[in-house]
Steps between C-alpha positions, in 0.01 A plus 500: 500500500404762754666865340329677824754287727791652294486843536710581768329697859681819515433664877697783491768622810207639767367126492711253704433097400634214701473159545453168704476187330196525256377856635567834300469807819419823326572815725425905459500683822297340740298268251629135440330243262576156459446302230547072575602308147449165688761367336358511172755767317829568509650911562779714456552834652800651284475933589198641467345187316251217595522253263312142507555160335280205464590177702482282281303484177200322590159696422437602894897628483445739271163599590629581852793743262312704378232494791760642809706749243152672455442447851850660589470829262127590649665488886769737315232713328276490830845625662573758332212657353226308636106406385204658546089392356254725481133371601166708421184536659216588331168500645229753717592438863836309454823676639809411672742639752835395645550490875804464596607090371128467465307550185126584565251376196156620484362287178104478524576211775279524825856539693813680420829266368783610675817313294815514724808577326774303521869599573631591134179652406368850464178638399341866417173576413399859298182524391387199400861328374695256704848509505706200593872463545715253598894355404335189451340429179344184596346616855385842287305290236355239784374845709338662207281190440400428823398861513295442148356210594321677765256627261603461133379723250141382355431533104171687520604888677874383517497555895699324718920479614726485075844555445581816360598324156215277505226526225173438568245319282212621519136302469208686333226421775150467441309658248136659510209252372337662160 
């Protein structure tokens, strides 16, 4: 029994929700997410209040509960407050800058990376920190890997592209023969 799918999504008055057939429209100013159920819940809006209900009560019913109610409160958190990650570089030589939707990596490669930034997503760079932001959680998480995976941090000197919260394991190296 899902207990995520039964809290109800509480949006607030600033955020306007609508909908057409099995898609929830969330609105704030000039931003507008939708979120498709495919059929696979049921909603109410009553107020201020999102609230979902399994189909039926088959397994995949009331995975899909609990699945679009989370789904639902981050577009409302990305709404109204919003996400942001926080890569690091660390490493002699390796910097970034933003240029305008453009993000400009120099990471030990023979060529600069230039990452484009989608619409939706903002970057700043001080020092040698990252900032991303974005109303979408799930674009935000898929840019900050991509952006990793350009050179993830080795266990040796630690250099390379690690989110801020990421720790490190570190490998000993080699030792001196006696």
């Amino acid at each position: 029994m899902s207990r995520i799918g039964k809290k109800p999504v509480d949006f607030g008055a600033d955020i306007k929700v609508s909908t057409n057939g099995d898609i929830v429209t969330f609105a704030k100013g000039n931003r507008s997410v939708d979120l498709d159920t495919r059929g696979n819940v049921d909603f109410a809006i009553d107020g201020n209040v999102l609230t979902f209900s399994a189909k039926s009560d088959e397994k995949a019913h009331r995975a899909f509960w609990g699945t679009y109610r989370a789904l639902a409160a981050n577009i409302v958190t990305g709404l109204t407050t919003g996400y942001s990650k926080q890569l690091e570089i660390n490493g002699v030589g390796y910097r970034a800058a933003v240029k305008g939707k453009v993000l400009n990596l120099q990471l030990g490669h023979s060529h600069d990376i230039n990452f484009d930034l989608v619409d939706g997503l903002e970057a700043k760079v001080e020092k040698n920190v990252i900032t991303l932001t974005s109303h979408d959680k799930q674009l935000l998480g898929s840019a900050a890997a991509k952006i990793r995976s350009f050179r993830p941090p080795e266990p040796y000197k630690g250099k390379g592209v690690k989110y801020m919260e990421e720790h490190i394991v570190r490998k000993a190296g080699k030792t001196a023969k006696k």
